[in-house]
C-alpha positions in Angstrom: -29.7 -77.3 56.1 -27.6 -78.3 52.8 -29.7 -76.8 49.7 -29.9 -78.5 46.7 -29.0 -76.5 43.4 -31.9 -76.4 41.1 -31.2 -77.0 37.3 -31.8 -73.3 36.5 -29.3 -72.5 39.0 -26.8 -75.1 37.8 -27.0 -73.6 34.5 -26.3 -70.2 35.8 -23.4 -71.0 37.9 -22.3 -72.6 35.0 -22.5 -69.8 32.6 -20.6 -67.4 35.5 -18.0 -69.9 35.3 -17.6 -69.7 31.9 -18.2 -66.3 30.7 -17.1 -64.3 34.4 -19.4 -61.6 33.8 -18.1 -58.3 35.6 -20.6 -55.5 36.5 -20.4 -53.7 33.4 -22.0 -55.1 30.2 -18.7 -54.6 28.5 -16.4 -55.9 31.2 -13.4 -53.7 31.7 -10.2 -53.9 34.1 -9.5 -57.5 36.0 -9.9 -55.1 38.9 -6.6 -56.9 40.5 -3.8 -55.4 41.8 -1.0 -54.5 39.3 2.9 -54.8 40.5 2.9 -52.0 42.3 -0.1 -53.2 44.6 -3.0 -50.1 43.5 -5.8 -51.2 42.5 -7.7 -50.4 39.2 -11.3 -50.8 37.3 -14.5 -50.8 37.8 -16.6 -51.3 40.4 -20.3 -50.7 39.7 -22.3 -50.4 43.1 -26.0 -51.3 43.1 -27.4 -49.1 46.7 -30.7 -49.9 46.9 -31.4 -47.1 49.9 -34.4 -44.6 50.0 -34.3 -40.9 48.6 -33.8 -39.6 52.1 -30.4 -41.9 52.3 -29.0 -42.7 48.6 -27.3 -39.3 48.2 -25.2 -39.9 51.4 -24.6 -43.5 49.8 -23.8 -41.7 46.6 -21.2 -39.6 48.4 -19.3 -42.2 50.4 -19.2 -44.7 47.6 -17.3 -42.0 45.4 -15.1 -41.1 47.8 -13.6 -44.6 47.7 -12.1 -43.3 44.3 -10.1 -40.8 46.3 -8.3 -43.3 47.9 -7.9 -45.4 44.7 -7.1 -43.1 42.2 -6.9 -46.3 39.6 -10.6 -47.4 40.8 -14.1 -45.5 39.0 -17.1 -46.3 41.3 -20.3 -46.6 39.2 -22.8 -46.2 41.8 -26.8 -47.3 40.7 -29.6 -46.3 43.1 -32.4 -49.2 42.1 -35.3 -49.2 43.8 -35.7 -51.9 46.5 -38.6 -53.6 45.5 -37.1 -53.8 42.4 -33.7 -54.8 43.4 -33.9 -58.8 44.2 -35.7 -59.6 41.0 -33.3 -57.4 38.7 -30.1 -59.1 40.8 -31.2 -62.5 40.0 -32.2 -61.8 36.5 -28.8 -60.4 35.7 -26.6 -62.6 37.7 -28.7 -65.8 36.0 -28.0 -64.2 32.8 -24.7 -63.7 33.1 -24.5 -60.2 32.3 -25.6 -56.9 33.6 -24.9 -57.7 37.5 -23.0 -55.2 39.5 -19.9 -56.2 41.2 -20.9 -55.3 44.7 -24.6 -54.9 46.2 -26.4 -53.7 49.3 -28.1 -56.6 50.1 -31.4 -56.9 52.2 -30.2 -60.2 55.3 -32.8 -62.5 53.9 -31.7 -62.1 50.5 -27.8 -62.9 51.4 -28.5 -67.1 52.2 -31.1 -66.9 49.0 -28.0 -65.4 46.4 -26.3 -67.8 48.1 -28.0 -70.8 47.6 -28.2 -70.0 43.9 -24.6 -69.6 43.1 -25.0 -65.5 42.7 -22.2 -64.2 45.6 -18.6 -64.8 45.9 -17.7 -66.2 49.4 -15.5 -63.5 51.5 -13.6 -65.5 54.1 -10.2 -65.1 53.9 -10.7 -61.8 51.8 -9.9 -58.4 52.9 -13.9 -57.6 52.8 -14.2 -59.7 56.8 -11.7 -57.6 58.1 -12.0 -56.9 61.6 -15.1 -59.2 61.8 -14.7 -60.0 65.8 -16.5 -56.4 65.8 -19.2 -56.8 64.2 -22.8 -57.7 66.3 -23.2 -61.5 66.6 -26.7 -61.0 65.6 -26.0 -59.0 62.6 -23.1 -61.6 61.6 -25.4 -64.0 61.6 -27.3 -62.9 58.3 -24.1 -63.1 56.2 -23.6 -67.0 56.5 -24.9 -69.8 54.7 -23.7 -73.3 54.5 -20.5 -72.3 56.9 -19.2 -69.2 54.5 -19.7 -65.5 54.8 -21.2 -64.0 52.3 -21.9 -60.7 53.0 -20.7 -58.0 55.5 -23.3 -56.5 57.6 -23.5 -52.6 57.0 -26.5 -51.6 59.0 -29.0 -53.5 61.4 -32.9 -52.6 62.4 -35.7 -53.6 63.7 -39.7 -52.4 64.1 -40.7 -49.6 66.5 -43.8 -47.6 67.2 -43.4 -43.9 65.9 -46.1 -41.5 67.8 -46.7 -37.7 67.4 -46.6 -36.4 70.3 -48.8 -33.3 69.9 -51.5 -35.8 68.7 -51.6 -37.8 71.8 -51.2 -35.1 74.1 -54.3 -33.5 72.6 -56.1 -36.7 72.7 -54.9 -37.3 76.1 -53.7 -40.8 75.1 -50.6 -42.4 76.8 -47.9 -43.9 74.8 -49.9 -47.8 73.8 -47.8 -51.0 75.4 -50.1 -53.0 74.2 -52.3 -53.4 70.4 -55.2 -53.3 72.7 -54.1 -50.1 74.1 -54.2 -48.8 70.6 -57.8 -50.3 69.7 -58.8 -48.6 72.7 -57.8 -45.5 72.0 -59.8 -44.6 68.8 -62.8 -42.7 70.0 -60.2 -40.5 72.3 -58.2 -39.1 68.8 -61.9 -39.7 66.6 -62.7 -36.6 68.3 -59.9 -34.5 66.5 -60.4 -36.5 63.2 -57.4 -38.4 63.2 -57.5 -42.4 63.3 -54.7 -43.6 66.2 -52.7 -45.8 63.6 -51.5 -46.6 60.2 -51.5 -50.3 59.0 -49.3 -51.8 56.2 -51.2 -53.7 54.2 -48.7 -54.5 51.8 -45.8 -55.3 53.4 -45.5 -59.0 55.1 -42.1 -57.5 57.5 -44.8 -55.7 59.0 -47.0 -58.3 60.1 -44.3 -59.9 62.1 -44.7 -58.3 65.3 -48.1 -59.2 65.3 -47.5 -62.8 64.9 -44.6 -62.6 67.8 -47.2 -60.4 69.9 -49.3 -63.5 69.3 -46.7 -65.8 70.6 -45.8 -67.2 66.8 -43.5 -67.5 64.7 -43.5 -68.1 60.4 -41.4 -71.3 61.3 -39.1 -73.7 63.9 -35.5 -73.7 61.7 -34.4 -76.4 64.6 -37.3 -78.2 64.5 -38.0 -78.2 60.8 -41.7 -77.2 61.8 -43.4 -75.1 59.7 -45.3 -72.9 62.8 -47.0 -69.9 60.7 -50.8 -71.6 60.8 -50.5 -72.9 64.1 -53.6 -70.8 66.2 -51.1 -68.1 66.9 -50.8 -67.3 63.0 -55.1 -67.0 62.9 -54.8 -64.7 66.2 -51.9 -62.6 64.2 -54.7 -62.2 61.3 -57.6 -61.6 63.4 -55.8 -58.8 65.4 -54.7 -57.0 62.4 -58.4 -57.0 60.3 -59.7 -56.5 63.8 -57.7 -52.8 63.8 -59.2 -51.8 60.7 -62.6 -53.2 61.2 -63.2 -51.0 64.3 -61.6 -47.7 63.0 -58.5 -48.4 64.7 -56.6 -48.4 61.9 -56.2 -47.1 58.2 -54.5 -49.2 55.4 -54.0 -49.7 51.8 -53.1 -52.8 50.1 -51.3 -51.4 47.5 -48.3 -48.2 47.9 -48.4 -49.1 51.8 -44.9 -47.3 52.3 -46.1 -43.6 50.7 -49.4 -43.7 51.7 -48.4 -44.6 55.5 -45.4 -42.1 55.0 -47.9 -39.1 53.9 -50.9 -39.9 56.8 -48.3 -39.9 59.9 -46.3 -36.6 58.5 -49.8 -34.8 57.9 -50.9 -35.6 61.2 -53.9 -38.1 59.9 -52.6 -40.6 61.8 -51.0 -40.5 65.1 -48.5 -43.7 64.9 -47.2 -46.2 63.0 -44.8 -49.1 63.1 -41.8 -48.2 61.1 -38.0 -48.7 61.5 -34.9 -46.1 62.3 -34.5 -45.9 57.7 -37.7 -43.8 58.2 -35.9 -41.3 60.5 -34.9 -38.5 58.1 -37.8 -39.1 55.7 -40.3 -39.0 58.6 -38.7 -35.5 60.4 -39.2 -33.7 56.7 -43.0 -34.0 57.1 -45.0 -31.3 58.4 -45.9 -32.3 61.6 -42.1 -32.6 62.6 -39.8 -30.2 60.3 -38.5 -27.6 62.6 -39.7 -29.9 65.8 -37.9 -33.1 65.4 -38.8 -33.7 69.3 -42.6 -34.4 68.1 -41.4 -37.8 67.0 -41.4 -40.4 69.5 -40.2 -43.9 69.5 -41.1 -46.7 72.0 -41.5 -50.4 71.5 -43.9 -52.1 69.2 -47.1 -52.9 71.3 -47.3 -56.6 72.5 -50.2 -58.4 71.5 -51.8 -60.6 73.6 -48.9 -63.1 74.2 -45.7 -61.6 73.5 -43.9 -58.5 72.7 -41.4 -58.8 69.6 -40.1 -57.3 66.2 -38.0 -59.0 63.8 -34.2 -58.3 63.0 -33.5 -56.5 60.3 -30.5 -54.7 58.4 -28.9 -54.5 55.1 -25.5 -56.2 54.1 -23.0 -55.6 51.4 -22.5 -58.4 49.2 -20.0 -59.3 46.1 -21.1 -60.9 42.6 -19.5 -64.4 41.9 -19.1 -63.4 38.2 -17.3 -60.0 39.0 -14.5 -59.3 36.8 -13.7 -56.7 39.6 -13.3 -59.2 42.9 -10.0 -57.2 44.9 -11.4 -53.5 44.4 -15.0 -55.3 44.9 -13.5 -56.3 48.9 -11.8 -53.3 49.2 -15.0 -51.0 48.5 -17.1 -53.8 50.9 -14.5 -53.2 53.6 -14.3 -49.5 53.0 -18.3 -48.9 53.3 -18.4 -51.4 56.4 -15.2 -49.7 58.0 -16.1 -47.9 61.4 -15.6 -44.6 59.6 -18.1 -44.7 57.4 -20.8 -46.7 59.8 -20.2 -43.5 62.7 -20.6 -41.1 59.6 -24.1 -42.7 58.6 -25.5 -43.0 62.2 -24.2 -39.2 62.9 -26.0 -38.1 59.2 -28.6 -40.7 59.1 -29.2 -41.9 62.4 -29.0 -45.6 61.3 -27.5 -48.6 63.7 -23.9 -49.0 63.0 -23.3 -53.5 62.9 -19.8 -52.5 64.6 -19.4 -52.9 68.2 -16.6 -50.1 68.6 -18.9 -47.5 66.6 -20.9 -48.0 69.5 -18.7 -46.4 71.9 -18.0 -43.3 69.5 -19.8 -40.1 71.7 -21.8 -38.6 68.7 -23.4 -42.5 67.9 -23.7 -42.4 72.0 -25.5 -39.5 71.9 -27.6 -40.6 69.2 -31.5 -40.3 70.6 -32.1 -42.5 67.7 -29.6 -45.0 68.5 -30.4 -45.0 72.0 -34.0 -46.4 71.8 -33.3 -48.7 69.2 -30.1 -50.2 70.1 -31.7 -51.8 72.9 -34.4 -52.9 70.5 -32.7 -54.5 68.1 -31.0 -56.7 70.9 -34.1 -57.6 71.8 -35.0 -58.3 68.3 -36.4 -61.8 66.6 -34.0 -63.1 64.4 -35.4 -64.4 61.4 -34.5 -68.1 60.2 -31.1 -67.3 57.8 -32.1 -70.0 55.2 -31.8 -70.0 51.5 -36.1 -69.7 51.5 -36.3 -67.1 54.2 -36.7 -63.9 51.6 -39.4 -66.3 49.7 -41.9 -67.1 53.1 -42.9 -63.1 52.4 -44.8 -63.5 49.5 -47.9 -65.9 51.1 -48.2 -63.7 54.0 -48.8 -60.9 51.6 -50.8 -62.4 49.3 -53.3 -63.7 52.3 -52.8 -60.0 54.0 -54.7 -58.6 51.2 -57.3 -60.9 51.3 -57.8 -61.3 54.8 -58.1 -57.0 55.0 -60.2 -56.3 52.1 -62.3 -59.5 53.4 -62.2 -62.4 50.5 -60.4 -64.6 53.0 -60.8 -65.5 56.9 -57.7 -65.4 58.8 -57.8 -69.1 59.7 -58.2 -69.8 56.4 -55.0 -67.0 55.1 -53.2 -69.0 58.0 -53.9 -72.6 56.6 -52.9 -71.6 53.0 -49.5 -69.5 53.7 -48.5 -73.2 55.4 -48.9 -74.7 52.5 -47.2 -72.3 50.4 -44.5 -73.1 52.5 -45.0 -77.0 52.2 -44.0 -76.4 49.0 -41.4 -74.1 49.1 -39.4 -76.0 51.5 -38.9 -79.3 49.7 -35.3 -79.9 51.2 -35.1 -81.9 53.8 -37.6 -82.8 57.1 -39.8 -80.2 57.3 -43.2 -81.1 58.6 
């Protein structure tokens, strides 16, 4: 789908033109090779990882200075829901961007569509591309041009404790049902069987897929999200927390969740393989990493699915810095450093040959989700993908603390989107 550039965004890709910000506020180095082919500059590095991850980040971004003596790596941890709003204020303002970013896949087509990333066909940065997952590649284009190189790929699981269900005498749940089921069994030891985002629209996905929906058709231009799959999604979810199934919280979803299933308040919870190392420091698996378990999210009454997800590395259009910015994107895609974070971090390498590495095969992290994720749902790559997260929120809240009925939540996220995807046919 061609997307039209918005006056705002004209202006800005004007004003990159013109002024070619680099990362810095005060610009530095061209960042270009000099006659004798080294590279020099700045490259500032925005990683917007978790505390359990950025210090590895930290560590392998710096080393890139070791083999370019002439290149400094700033490295910036910003927080992640921080990151896309602090990105597009800088790189609309023309100054204060970074030269090279970890991008989130649905953010990659919206950057995109503004102007914001350079395109990195035909640069060093896709070296080696043939290797990477189809379905990871896919996040990086928009409009027929790369623009970013995949770095990591995920999807939704269910983590369980297995002491708790044991005790309770619960088998692992296939099904949401299963879990409902289950709540008088662990009631008896005080704990509630699951934890429930309720302020986080990824995690309402699997849900609608269980329900046999989707948020829309890309093909057909249909916008599918209130169809009677999107009420059943709602219903099942305030459904969990109206019979004790469930705990939630609309607001700090991530910590609070984090702190119930590591105390042992909760016995499982939907959460991805970037949870891994923060989830194994808790209580109730330090010392016993074999109490966590990790089996597919539980179908609903339709479907079993969870989305695709991953993080990409992406370059600034207005970087002063663009031939050490694709080195350093090649670098922290290479194969070396992707077996390094799946051996440290147990995250899913995007490179096929990684893949056949014996520590990454003998990953028990990789082996459950690698399966997973090709099972995953990919999520429609367009310029307004990041943005269709925001109504599902908004109408999560309200449908769990009760000011909204899901039909209703349903009917008013589709016209959110009505309006959000003015470019072409979409009905």
């Amino acid at each position: 789908m061609r997307r039209g550039i918005g006056a705002t965004a004209l202006v800005a890709a004007l004003a990159l033109a013109a002024t070619a910000c680099g990362g810095g506020e005060d610009g530095g180095d061209s960042g270009k090779k000099g006659a004798d082919g080294e590279l020099s500059g700045t490259v500032e590095f925005w990683d917007t990882s978790g505390d359990a991850e950025k210090g590895f980040y930290q560590k392998v971004a710096e080393e890139f200075e070791d083999k370019h003596p002439g290149v400094e790596v700033k490295y910036v941890n910003v927080p992640f829901g921080e990151a896309n709003n602090k990105f597009k204020n800088a790189a609309g303002g023309g100054s204060g961007a970074p030269d090279v970013m970890r991008t989130e896949v649905a953010w990659v087509a919206d950057f995109a569509g503004l102007g914001y990333l350079a395109p990195l066909d035909d640069t060093v940065a896709v070296e080696d591309k043939d290797d990477f997952l189809p379905q990871a590649w896919g996040s990086t284009q928009f409009e027929g041009k790369t623009y970013g190189v995949p770095q990591v790929i995920d999807t939704l699981a269910l983590f369980y404790n297995k002491e708790l269900l044991d005790k309770a005498g619960v088998e692992v749940p296939r099904s949401v049902a299963d879990i409902k089921n289950s709540t008088g069994k662990f009631a008896e030891n005080g704990v509630t069987p699951f934890y429930l985002r309720g302020d986080d629209a990824y995690f309402v996905l699997p849900f609608l897929y269980g329900e046999g929906g989707d948020m829309l058709d890309a093909d057909a231009k249909k916008i599918t999200i209130d169809d009677p799959a999107g009420v059943r999604a709602f219903e099942t979810i305030r459904d969990l927390v109206d019979s004790e199934a469930a705990i939630t919280d609309v607001t700090d979803g991530w910590e609070n969740m984090q702190k119930a299933f590591k105390d042992g308040k909760v016995a499982m919870m939907l959460n991805g393989p970037w949870a891994i190392e923060d989830t194994l420091a808790g209580a109730q698996f330090k010392g016993k990493e074999d109490n966590l378990g990790v089996a597919a999210v539980p179908a609903g009454s339709k479907a079993q699915g969870a989305p695709q997800g991953g993080h990409n590395y992406s370059v600034y259009a207005g970087s002063d810095n663009l031939d050490a910015s694709y080195e350093f994107v090649k670098y922290m895609s290479s194969a070396e450093v992707q077996k390094r974070t799946t051996e440290e971090l147990s995250l899913l390498p995007t490179r096929t040959s990684v893949y056949g590495e014996q520590t990454v095969k003998d990953n028990k992290m990789v082996q459950f989700f690698k399966p997973a994720v090709d099972k995953a749902v990919e999520r429609p790559w367009i310029a307004e993908g990041n943005s269709l997260f925001e109504p599902i929120r908004v109408q999560l809240a309200d449908v769990l603390t009760g000011r909204t009925e899901p039909e209703a939540a349903a009917d008013k996220i589709g016209q959110e989107y009505a309006k959000l995807l003015k470019d072409g046919d979409w009905k």
